[in-house]
PASEBA-1860 file (N, C-alpha, C; in nm, 3 decimals):
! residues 256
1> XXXXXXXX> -6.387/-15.417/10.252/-6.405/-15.496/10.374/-6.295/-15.600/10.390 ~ -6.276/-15.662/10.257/-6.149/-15.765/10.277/-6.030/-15.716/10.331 ~ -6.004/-15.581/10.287/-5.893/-15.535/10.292/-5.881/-15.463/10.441 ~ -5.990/-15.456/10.530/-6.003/-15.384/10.663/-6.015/-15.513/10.696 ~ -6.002/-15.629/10.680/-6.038/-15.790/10.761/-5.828/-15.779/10.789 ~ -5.785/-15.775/10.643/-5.595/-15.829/10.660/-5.610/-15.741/10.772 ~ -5.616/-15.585/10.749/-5.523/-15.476/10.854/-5.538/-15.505/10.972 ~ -5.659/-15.567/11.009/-5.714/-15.584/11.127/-5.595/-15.735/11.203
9> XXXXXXXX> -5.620/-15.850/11.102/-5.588/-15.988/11.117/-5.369/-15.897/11.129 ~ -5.360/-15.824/11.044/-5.226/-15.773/11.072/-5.204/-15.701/11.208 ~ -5.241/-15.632/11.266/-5.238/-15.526/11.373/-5.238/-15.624/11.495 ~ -5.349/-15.714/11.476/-5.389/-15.808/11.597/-5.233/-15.908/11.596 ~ -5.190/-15.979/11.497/-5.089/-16.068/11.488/-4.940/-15.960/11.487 ~ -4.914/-15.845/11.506/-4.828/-15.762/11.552/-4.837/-15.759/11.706 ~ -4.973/-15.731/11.715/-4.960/-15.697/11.866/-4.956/-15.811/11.914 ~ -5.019/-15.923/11.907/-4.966/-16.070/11.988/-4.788/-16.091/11.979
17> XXXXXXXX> -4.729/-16.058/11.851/-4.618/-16.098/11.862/-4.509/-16.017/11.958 ~ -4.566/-15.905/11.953/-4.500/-15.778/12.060/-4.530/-15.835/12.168 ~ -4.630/-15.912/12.219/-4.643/-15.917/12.361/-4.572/-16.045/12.383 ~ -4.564/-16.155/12.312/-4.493/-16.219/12.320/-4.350/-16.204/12.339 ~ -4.272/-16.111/12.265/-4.157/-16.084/12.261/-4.153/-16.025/12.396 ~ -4.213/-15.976/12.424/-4.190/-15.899/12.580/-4.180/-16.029/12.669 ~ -4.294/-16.105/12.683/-4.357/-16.189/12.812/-4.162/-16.246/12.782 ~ -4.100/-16.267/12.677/-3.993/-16.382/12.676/-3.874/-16.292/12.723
25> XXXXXXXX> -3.885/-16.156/12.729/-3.779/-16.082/12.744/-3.763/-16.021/12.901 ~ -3.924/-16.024/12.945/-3.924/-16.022/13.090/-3.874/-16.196/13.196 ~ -3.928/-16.282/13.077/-3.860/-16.419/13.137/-3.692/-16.432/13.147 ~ -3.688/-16.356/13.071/-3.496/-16.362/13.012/-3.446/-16.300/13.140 ~ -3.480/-16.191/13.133/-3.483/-16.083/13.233/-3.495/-16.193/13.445 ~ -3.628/-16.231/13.475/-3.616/-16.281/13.562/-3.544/-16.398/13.595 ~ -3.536/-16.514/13.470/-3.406/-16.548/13.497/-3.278/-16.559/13.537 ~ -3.238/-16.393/13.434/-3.119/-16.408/13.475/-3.077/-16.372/13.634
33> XXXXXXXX> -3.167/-16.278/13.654/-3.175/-16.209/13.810/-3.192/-16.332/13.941 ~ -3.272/-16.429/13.910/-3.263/-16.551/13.972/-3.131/-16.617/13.997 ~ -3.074/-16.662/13.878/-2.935/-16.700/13.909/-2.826/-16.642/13.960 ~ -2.842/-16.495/13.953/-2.765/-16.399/13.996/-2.779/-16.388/14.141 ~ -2.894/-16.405/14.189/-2.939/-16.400/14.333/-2.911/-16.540/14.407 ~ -2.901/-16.603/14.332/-2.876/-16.784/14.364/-2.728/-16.801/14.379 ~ -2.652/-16.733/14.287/-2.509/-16.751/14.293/-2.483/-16.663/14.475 ~ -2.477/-16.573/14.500/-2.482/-16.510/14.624/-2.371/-16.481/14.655
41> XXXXXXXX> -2.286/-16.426/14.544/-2.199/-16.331/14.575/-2.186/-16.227/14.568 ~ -2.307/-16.166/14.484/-2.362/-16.052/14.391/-2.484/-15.975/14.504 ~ -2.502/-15.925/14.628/-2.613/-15.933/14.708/-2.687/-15.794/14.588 ~ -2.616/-15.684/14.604/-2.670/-15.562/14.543/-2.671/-15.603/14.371 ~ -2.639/-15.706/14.275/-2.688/-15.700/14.172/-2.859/-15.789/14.196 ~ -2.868/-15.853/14.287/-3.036/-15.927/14.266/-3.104/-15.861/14.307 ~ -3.212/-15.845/14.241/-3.346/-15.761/14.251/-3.415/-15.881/14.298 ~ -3.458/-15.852/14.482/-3.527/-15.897/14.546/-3.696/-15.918/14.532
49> XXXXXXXX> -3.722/-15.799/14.450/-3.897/-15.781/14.461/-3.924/-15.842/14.362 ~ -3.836/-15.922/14.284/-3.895/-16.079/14.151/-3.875/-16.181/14.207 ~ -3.895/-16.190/14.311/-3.830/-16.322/14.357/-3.934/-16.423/14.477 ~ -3.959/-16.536/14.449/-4.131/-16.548/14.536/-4.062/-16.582/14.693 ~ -4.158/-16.604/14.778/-4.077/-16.598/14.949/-3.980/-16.731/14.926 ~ -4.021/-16.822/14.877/-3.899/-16.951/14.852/-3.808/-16.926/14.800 ~ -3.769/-16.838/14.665/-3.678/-16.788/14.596/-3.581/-16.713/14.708 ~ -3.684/-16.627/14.793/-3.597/-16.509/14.899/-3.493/-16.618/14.950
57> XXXXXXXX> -3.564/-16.696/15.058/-3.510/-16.815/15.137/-3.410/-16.841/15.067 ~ -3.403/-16.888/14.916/-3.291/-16.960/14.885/-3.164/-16.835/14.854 ~ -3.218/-16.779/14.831/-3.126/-16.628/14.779/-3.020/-16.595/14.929 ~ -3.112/-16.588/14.987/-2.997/-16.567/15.138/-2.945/-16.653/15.192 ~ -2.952/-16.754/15.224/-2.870/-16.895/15.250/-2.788/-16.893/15.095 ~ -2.802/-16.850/14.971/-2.626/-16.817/14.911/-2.572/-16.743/14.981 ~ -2.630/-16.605/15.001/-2.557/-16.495/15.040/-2.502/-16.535/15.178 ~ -2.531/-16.577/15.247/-2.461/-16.625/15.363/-2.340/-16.716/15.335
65> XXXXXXXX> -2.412/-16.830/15.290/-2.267/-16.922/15.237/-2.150/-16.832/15.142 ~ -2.179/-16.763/15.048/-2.092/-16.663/14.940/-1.998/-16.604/15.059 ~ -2.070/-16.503/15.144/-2.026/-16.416/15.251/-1.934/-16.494/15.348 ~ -1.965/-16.597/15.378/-1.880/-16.715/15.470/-1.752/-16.738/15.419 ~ -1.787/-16.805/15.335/-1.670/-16.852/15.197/-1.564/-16.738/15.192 ~ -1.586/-16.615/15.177/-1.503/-16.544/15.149/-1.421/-16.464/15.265 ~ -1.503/-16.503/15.391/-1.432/-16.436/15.509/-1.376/-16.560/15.581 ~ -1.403/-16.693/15.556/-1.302/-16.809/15.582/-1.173/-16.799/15.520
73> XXXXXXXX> -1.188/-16.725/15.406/-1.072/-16.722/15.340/-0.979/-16.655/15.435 ~ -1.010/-16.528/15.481/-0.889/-16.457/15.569/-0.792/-16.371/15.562 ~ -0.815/-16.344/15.413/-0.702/-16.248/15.336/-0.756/-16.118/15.314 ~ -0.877/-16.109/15.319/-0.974/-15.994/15.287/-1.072/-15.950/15.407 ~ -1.032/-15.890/15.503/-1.077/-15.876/15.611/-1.213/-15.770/15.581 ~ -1.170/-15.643/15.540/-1.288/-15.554/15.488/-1.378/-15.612/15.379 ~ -1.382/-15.715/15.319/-1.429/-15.772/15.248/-1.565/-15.859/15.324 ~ -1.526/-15.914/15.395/-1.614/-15.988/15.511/-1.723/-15.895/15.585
81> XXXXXXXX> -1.855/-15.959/15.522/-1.954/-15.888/15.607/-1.952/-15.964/15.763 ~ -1.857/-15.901/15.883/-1.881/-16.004/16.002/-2.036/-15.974/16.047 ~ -2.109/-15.875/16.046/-2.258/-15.874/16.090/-2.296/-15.971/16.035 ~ -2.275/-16.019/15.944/-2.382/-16.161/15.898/-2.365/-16.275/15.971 ~ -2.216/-16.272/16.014/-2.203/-16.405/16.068/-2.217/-16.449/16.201 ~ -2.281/-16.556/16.227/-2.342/-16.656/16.347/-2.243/-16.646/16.416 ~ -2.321/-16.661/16.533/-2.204/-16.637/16.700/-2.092/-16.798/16.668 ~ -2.158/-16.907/16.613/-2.046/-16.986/16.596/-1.939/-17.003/16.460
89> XXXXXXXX> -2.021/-16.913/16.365/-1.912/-16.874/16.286/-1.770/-16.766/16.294 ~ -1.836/-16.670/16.357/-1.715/-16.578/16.408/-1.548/-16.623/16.431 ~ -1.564/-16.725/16.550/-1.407/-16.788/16.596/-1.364/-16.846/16.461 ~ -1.447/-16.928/16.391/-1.378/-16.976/16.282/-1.279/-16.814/16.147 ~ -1.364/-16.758/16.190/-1.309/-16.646/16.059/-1.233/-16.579/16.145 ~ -1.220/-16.533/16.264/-1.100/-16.457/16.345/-0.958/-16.521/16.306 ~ -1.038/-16.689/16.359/-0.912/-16.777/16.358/-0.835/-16.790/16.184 ~ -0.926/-16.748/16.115/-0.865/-16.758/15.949/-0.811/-16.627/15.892
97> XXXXXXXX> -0.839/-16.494/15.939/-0.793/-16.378/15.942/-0.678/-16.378/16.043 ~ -0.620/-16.431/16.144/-0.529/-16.395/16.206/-0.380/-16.479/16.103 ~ -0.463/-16.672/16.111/-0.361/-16.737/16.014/-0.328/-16.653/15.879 ~ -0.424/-16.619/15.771/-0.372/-16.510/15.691/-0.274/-16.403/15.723 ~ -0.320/-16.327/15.805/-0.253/-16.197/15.882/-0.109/-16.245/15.865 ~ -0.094/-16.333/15.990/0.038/-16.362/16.006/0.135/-16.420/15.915 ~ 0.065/-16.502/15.794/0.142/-16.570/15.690/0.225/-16.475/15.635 ~ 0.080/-16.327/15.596/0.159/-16.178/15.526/0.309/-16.106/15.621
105> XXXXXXXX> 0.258/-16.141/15.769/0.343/-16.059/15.820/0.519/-16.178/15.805 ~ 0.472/-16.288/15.853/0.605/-16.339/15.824/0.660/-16.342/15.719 ~ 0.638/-16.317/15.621/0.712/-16.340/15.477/0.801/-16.262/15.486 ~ 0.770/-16.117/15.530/0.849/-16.016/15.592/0.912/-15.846/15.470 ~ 0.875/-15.938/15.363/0.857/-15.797/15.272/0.797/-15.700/15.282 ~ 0.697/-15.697/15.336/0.576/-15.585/15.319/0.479/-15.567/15.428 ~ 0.584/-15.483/15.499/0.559/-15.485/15.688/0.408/-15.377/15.619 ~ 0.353/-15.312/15.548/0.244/-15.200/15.547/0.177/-15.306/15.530
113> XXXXXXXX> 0.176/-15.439/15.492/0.024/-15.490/15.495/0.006/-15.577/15.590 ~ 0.075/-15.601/15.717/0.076/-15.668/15.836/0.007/-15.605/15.896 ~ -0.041/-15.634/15.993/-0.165/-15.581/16.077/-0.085/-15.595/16.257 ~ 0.003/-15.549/16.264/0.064/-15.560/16.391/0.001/-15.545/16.526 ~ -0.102/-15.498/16.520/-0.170/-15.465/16.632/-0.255/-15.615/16.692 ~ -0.262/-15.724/16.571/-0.351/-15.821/16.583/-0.231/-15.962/16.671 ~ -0.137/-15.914/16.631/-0.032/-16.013/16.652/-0.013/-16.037/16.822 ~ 0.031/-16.184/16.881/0.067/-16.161/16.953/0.192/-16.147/16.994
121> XXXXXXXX> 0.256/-16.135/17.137/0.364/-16.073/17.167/0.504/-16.156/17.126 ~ 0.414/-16.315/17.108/0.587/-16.404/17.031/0.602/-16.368/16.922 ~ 0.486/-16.355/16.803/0.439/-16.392/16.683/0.486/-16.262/16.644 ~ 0.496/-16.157/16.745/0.569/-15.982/16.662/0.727/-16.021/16.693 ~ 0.794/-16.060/16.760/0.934/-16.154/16.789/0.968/-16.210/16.679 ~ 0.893/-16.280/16.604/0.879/-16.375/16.455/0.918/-16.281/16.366 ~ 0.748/-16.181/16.369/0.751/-16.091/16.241/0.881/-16.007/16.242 ~ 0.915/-15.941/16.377/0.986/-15.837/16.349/1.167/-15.914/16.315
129> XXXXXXXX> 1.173/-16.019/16.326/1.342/-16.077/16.224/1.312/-16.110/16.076 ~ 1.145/-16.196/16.082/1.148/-16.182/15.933/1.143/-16.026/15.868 ~ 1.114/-15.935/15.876/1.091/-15.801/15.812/1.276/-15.756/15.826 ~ 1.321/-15.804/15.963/1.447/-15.727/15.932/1.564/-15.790/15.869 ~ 1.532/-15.899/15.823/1.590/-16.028/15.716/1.557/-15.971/15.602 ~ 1.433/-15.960/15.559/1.379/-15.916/15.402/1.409/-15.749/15.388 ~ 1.431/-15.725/15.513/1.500/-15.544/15.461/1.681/-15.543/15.435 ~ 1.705/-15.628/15.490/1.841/-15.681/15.486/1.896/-15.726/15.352
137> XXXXXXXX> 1.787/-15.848/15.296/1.796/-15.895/15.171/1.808/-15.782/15.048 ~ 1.758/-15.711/15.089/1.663/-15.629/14.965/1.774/-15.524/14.996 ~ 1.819/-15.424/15.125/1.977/-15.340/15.102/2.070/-15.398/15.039 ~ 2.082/-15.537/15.060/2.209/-15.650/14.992/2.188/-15.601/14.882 ~ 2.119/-15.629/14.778/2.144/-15.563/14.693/2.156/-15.499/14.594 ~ 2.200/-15.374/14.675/2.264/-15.255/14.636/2.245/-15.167/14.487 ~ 2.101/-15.220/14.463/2.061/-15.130/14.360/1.959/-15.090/14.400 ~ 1.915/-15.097/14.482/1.782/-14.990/14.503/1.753/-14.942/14.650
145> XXXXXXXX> 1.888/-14.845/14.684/1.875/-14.798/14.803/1.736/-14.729/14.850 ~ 1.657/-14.678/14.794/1.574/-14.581/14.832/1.425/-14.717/14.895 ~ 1.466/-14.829/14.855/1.322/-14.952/14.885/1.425/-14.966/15.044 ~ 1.537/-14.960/15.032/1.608/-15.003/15.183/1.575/-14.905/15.329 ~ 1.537/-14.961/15.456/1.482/-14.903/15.544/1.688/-14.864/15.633 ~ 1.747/-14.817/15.576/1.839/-14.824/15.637/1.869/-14.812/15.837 ~ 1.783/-14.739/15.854/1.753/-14.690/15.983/1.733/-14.806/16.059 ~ 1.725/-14.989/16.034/1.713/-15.083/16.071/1.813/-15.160/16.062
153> XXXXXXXX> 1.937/-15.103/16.035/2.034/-15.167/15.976/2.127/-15.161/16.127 ~ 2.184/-15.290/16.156/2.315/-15.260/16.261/2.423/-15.206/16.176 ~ 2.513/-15.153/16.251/2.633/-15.078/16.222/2.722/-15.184/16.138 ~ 2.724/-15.327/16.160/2.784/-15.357/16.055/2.704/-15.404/15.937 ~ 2.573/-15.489/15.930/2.533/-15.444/15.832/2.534/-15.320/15.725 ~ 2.523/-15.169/15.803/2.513/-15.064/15.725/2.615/-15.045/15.649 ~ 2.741/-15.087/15.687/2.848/-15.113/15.603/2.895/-15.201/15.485 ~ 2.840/-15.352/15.545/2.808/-15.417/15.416/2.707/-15.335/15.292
161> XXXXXXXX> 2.592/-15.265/15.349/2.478/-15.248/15.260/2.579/-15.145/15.158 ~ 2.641/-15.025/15.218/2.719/-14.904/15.197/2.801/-14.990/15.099 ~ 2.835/-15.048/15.104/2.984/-15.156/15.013/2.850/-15.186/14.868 ~ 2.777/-15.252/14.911/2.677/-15.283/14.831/2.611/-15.200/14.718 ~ 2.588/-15.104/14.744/2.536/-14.990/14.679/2.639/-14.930/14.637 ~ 2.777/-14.953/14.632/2.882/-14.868/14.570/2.903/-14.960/14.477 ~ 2.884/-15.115/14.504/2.907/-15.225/14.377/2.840/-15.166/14.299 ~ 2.720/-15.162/14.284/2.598/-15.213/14.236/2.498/-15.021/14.235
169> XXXXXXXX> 2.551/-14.979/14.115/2.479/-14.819/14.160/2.329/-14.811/14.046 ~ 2.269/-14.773/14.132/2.101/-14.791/14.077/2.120/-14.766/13.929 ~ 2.006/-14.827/13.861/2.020/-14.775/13.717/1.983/-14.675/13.677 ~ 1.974/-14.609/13.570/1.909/-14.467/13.534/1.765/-14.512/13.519 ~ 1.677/-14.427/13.606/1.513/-14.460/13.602/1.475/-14.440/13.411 ~ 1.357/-14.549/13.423/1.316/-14.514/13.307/1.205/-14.354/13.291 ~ 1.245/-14.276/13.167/1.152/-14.201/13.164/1.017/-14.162/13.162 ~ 0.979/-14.103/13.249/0.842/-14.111/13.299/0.798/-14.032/13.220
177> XXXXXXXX> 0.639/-13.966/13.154/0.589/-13.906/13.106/0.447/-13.929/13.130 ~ 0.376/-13.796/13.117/0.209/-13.808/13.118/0.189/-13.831/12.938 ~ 0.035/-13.922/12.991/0.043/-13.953/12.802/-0.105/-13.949/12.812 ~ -0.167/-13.971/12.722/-0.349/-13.987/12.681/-0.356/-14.141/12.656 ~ -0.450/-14.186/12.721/-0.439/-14.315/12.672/-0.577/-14.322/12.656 ~ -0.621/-14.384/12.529/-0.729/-14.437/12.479/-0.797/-14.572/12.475 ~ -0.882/-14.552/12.571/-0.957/-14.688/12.581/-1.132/-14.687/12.498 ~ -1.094/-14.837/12.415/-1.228/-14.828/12.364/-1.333/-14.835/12.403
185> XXXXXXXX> -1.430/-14.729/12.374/-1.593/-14.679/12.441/-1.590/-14.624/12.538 ~ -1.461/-14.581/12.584/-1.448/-14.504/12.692/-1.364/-14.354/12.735 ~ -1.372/-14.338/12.621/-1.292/-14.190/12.581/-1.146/-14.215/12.634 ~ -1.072/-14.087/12.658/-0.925/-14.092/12.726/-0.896/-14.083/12.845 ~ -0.796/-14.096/12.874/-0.735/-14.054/13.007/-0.650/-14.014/13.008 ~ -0.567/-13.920/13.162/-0.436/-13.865/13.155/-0.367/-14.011/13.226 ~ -0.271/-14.090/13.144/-0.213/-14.138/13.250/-0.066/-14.130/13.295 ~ 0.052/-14.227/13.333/0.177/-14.194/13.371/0.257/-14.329/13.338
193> XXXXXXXX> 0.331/-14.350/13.213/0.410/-14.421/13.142/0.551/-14.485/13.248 ~ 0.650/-14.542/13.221/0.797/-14.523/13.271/0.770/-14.633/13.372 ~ 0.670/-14.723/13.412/0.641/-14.803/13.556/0.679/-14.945/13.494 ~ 0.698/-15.052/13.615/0.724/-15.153/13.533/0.693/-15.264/13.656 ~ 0.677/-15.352/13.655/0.665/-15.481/13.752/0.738/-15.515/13.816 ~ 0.758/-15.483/13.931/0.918/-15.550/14.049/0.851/-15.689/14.096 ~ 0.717/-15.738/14.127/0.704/-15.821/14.215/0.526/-15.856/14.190 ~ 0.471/-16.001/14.097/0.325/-16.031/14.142/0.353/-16.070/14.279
201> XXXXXXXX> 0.241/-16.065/14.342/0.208/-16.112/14.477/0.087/-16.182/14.500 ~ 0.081/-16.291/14.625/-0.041/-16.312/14.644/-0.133/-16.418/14.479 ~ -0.092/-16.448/14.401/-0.165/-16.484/14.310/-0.237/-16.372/14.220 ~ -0.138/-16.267/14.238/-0.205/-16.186/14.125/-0.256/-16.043/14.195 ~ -0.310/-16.086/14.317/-0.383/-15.991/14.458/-0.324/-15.845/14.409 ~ -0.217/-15.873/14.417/-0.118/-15.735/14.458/0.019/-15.739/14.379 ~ 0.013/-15.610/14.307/0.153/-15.573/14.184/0.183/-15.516/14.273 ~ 0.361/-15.508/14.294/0.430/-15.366/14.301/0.539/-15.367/14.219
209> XXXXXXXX> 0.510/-15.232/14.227/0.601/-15.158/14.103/0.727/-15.087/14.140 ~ 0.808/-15.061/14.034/0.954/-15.040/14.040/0.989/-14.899/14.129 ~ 0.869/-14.817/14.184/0.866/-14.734/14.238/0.826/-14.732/14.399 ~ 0.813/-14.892/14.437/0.785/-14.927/14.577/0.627/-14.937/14.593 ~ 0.562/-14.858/14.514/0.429/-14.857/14.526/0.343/-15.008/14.484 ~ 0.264/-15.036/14.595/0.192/-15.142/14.606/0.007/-15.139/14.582 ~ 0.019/-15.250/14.458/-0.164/-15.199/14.424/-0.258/-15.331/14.469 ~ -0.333/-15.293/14.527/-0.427/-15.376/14.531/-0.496/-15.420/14.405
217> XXXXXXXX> -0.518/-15.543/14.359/-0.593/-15.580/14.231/-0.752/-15.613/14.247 ~ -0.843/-15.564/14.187/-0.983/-15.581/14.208/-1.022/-15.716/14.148 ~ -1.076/-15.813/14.284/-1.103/-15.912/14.260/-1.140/-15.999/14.088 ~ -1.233/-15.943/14.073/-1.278/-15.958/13.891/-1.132/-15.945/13.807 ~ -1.073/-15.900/13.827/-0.914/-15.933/13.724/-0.836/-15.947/13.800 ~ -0.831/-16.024/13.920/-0.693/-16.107/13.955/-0.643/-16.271/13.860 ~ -0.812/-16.255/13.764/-0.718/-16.359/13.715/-0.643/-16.312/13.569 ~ -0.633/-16.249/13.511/-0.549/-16.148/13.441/-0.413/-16.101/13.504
225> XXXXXXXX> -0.403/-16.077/13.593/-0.273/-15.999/13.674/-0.201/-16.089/13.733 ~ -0.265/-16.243/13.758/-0.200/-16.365/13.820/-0.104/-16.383/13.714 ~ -0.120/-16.414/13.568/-0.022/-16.413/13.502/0.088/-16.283/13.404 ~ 0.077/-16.190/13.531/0.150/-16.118/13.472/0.334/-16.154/13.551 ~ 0.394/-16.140/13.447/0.526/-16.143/13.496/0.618/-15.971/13.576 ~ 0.745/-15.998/13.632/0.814/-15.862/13.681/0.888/-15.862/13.541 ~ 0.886/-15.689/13.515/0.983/-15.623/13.441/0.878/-15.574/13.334 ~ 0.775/-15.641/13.306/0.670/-15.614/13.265/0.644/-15.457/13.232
233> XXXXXXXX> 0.620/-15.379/13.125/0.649/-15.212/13.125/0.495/-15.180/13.167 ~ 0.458/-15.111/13.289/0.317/-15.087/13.312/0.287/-14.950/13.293 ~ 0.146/-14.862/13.264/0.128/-14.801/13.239/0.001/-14.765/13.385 ~ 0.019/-14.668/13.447/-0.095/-14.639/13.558/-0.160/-14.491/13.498 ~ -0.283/-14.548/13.537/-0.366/-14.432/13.489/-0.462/-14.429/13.662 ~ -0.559/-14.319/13.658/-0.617/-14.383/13.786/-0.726/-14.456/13.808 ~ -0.715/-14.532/13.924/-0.739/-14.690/13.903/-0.727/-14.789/13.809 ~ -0.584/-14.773/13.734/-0.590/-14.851/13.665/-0.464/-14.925/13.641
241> XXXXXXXX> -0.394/-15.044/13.595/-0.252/-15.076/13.578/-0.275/-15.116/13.430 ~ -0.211/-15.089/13.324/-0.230/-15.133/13.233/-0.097/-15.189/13.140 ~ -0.123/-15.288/13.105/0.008/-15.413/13.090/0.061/-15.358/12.935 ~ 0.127/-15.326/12.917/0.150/-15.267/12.772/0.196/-15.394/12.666 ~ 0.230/-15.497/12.731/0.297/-15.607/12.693/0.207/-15.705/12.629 ~ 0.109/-15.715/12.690/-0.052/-15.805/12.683/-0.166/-15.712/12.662 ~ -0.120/-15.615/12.641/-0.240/-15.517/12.602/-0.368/-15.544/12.711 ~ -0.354/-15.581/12.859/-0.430/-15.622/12.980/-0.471/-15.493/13.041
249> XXXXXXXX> -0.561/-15.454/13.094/-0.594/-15.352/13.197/-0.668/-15.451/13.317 ~ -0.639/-15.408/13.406/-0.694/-15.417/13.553/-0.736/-15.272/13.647 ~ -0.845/-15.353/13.679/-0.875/-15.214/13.842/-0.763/-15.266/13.926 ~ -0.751/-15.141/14.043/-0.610/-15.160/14.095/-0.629/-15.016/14.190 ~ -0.591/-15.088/14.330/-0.623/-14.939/14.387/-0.500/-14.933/14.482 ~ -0.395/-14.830/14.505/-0.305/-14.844/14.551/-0.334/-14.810/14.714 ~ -0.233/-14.904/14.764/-0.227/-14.922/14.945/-0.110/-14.870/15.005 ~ -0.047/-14.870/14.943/0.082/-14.843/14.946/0.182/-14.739/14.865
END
């Protein structure tokens, strides 16, 4: 009997402690989903049906403010849920997507990520000397004819550029090769070696590489790619840029 009293006093003090461990692991659990839903940048990681009608309330007034925040910004147009936003929020984010827009288009390097259609008729007057300044710059020189839009060139420019490129004759590309690259817990990949960093952009936003090709960087590691330097030897796999230098990987989806 004593000995059917422990098993019993054992079984019972197992199973309280199991349920305990649970009740603290489902608390862990709603927690974290709370803050996750509270932060409100995350709409599809919070699980709505833990959450009491006050919790909801507060959960969407983030997601609104998160969603705001990020389409005030202006740089990320597809990024911006505009259905969410209030008839008097709208002008404010047009007006912050066009100032973006145009900052990209005047810089004048990288007429594919200008949005020309948005511009107006002075402001394409603007864009189109800065772009034919920075195509100008960039034939000057004369090592990397194939990035040069020559077809924009006046007749005496094309001659300077022509003089330029006979100074200055491209280097021998580095050798490209397909390789396996092994990432840990994540088996291999085929990827493509020989790439290298011409240009961060944007704070990291956007690499391009020695091949003209331009990547978009996935938000979550722009801050990784902000400090990457040009010349940098990169390794692309798909969706991926991987820094051989810093042993860094980033998502990365090319636009260009």
């Amino acid at each position: 009997m004593k000995t059917s009293g422990i098993g019993t006093k054992i079984t019972c003090t197992t199973t309280f402690l199991s349920g305990a461990i649970g009740l603290l692991a489902a608390s862990a659990t709603w927690s974290n989903n709370l803050e996750t839903c509270l932060d409100g940048r995350y709409p599809p990681l919070c699980n709505k049906s833990l959450l009491s009608p006050d919790q909801l309330r507060q959960a969407r007034a983030a997601e609104h403010r998160a969603n705001l925040s990020r389409c005030l910004d202006g740089r990320y147009p597809a990024l911006c849920r505009h259905e969410d936003l209030s008839e008097t929020e709208r002008p404010n984010v047009h007006r912050a997507e066009h100032a973006a827009n145009l900052k990209t288009c005047l810089d004048g390097r990288y007429p594919a990520l200008c949005r020309h259609e948005d511009l107006s008729e002075a402001e394409s007057v603007q864009v189109q000397r800065a772009e034919h300044s920075a195509n100008l710059t960039m034939c000057l020189n004369g090592r990397y004819p194939a990035l040069c839009r020559h077809g924009d060139l006046t007749q005496d420019e094309a001659r300077r550029v022509a003089a330029a490129e006979l100074q200055n004759p491209t280097p021998p590309p580095r050798q490209r090769r397909s390789v396996t690259h092994f990432t840990r817990g994540r088996g291999s990949s085929e990827c493509e070696d020989g790439h290298w960093i011409e240009d961060v952009m944007d704070d990291g936003a956007l690499i391009k590489l020695e091949d003209g090709s331009l990547w978009k960087v996935d938000d979550a590691d722009v801050g990784d790619s902000a400090a990457w330097v040009a010349a940098t030897e990169i390794v692309v796999c798909d969706g991926k840029l991987i820094n051989t230098d810093d042993d860094e990987t980033v998502e990365a989806e090319r636009i260009h």
